[in-house]
N, C-alpha and C positions, 0 to 999 in steps of 0.2 A: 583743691585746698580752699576750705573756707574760709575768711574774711571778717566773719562776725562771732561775738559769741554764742556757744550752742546755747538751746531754750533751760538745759538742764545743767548749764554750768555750775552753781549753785551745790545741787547734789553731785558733781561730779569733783567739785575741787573740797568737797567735805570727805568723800570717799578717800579719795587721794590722799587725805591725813589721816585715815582709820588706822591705829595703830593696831587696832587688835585683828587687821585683817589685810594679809599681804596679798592676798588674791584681789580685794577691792582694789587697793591701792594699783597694782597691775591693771586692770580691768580700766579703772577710772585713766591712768595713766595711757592708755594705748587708744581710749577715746579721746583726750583733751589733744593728743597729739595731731588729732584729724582739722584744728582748729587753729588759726593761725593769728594771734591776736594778744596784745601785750597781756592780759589775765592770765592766757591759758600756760602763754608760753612761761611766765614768773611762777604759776602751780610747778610746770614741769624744772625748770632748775631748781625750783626747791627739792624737790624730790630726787633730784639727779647729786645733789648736794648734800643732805640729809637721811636719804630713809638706809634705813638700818641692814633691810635685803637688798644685797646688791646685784641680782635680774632686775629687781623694781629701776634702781640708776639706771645698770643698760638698757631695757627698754625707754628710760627718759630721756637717756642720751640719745639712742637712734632717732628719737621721735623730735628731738631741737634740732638735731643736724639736716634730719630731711624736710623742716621750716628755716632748712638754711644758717643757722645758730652756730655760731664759730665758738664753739667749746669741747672740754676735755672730757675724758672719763677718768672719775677720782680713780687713783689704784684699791683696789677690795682692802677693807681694813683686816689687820691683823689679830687676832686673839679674840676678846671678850664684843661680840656685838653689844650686848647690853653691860654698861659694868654693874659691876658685882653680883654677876649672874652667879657663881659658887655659891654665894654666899647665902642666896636665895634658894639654892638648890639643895644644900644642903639643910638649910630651917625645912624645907617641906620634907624633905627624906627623914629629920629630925621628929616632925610632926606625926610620923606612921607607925603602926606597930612595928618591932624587931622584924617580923617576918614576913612584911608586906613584898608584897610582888611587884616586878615592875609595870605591869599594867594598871594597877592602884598606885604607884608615883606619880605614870604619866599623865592617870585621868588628874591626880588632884595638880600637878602642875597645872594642867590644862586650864582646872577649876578657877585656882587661885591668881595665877600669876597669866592668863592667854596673849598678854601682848609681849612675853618671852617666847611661850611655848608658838607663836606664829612668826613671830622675825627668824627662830635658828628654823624652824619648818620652811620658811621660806626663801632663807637662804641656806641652808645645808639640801634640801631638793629632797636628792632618792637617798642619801643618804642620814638623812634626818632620825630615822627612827634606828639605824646604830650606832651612830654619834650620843644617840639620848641616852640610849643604853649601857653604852661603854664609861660615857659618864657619872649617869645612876652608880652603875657596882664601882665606882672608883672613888665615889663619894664616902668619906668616914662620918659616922654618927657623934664622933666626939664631941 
C-alpha cells in the first residue's frame, strides 16, 4: 500500500468525476484505491457517496475498506438514476420521425444526452440494452 500520492493523481481524480464515462470513473476508482492517502481516499467516498452507477460505489467501498475505512454501502437507489430521465427520453423519441427504429433512438440518445445513456449502461450492465428498449416502446409520443 502506498503512502504518497500517485504522480497521476491529478488525471485520476478528474477521471473519477467523468460523468459521461462510467468505465473511467471505474478504472480511475480501482487505481486511486491502490493509494492510501487523505486525497485519494476523500475522491473515493466521494464516489462511493455520489456516483450515480452503483458497481462504481461498490468498487469504492471495497477499495476504503481494504485502506481500512470504517464505512457503509449506501443501499442502490430506487427508480430514476437520473431524475427526469422520462422526460428526456421522451423529447428525444419526440424529436425522431414516427417511424424511427430503435437503433436511431439509441444512437441519438447517445448523441445528445451520453451522460444518461452511460450511468443506466453502467449501472443496468448486461442488461442495459433491454431495459433501453423496453423503455423506448413504452414511451408515448404525446
Amino acid at each position: 500500500m502506498n503512502h504518497e500520492l500517485p504522480d497521476n493523481y491529478e488525471q485520476l481524480k478528474t477521471a473519477a468525476n467523468r460523468t459521461s464515462s462510467w468505465r473511467e470513473r471505474l478504472t480511475a476508482v480501482e487505481e486511486l484505491g491502490k493509494w492510501n492517502t487523505p486525497q485519494t481516499i476523500d475522491v473515493l467516498k466521494h464516489r462511493l457517496m455520489n456516483d450515480t452507477v452503483y458497481p462504481i460505489q461498490e468498487a469504492a467501498f471495497r477499495k476504503l475498506r481494504a485502506l481500512g475505512e470504517d464505512i457503509q454501502l449506501p443501499a442502490r437507489k430506487k427508480g430514476e438514476l437520473i431524475k427526469g430521465v422520462n422526460k428526456v427520453l421522451v423529447r428525444i423519441k419526440k424529436s425522431l420521425p414516427d417511424e424511427h427504429t430503435f437503433a436511431e433512438f439509441k444512437e441519438k440518445l447517445q448523441k445528445m444526452r451520453l451522460d444518461i445513456y452511460d450511468a443506466y449502461e453502467g449501472d443496468k450492465g448486461d442488461q442495459f440494452e433491454s431495459w433501453l428498449e423496453s423503455t423506448w416502446a413504452s414511451l408515448t409520443r404525446k
